[in-house]
C-alpha positions in Angstrom: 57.6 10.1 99.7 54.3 8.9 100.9 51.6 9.4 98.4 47.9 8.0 98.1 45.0 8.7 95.8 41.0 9.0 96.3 38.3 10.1 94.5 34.9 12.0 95.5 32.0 12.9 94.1 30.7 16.5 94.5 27.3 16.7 96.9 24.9 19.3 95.9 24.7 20.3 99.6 28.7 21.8 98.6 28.2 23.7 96.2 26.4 27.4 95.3 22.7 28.4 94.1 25.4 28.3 90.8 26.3 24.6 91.3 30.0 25.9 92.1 31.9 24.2 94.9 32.0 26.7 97.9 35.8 27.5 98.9 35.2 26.7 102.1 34.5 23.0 101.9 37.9 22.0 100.3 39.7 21.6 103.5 37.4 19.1 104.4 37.9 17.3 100.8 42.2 17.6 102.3 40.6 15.8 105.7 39.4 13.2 103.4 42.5 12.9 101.6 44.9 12.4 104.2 42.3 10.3 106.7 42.2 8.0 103.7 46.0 7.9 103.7 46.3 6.9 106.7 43.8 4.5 106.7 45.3 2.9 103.7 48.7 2.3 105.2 47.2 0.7 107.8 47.1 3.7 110.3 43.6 5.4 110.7 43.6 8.5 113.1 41.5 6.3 115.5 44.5 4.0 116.4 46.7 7.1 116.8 44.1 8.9 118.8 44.3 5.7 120.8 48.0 5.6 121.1 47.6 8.9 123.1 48.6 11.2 120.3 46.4 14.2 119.1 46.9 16.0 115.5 45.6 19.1 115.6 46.2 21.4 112.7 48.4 24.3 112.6 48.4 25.9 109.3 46.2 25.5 105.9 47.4 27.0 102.9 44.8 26.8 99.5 45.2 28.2 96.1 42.2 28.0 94.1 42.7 27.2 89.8 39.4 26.4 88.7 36.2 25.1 90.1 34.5 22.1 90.6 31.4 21.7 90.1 28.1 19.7 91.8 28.2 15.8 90.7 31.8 15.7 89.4 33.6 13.5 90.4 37.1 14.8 91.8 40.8 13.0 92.5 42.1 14.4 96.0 45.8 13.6 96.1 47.8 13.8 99.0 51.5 13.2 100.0 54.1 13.9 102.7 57.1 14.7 101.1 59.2 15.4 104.4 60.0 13.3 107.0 57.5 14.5 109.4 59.2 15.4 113.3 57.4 16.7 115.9 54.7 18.1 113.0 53.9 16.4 109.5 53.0 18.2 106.3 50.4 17.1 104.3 50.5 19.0 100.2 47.2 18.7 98.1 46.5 18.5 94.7 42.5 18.1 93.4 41.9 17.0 89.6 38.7 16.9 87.5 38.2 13.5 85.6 39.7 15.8 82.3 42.8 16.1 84.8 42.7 19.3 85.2 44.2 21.2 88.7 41.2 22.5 90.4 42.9 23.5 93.8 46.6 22.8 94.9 47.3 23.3 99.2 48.6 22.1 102.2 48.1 21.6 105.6 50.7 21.3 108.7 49.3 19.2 111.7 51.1 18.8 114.8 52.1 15.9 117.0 50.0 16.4 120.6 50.5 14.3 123.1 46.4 13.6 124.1 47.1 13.5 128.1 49.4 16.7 128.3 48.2 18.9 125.4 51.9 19.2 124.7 53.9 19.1 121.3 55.4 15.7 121.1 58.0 14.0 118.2 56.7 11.7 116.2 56.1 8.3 117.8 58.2 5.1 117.4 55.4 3.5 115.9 54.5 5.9 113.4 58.1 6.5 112.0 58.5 2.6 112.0 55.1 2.3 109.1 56.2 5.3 106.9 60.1 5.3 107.2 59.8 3.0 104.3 58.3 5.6 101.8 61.7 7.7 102.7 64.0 5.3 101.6 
């Protein structure tokens, strides 16, 4: 399984007139998540965009426990625990600094090829970084 771990801090400019993280800006906190994962294993979206391959997403999924709130500070984890094909599947999981789930949720993004527009499988050079974390 590949898994990574990063924390944020909330910006006013998130949250409600209540100080309340709005709903809509956790998918960007899952785009931080799994940018950062990539990034750390030595892959950031830039070299795959260069490679020729586009990830587009496909589906986002978000259930909502318990708020988070402006200046807290907030653990986005992210893993793949399938072996991604011609798609990969990113699960969420965002903690308070009590460790407490705030917001659990996925997102599918798939393999483009960036010339064609086309669904394409995974490339050689992707599979050969995270086949490790499958072993």
């Amino acid at each position: 399984m590949l898994k990574h771990t990063t924390k944020i801090r909330v910006r006013y400019g998130e949250t409600d007139q209540m100080g309340i993280v709005n709903n809509a800006v956790y998918p960007s906190y899952f785009e931080v998540g799994r940018t950062e994962m990539f990034r750390e294993i030595g892959l950031p979206y830039s070299t795959i965009e260069k490679e020729g391959i586009m990830l587009p997403l496909s589906e986002l999924h978000i259930k909502y426990h318990r708020p988070a709130v402006y200046d807290e500070e907030v653990t986005i984890e992210t893993y793949v625990d399938e072996y991604p094909t011609s798609r990969i599947r990113f699960k969420y999981n965002i903690y308070n600094v009590a460790g407490k789930l705030l917001v659990s949720g996925e997102t599918v993004l798939a393999f483009l090829n960036a010339e064609t527009r086309r669904p394409t499988r995974i490339p050689q050079y992707l599979k050969d970084i995270i086949d490790p974390y499958f072993k």
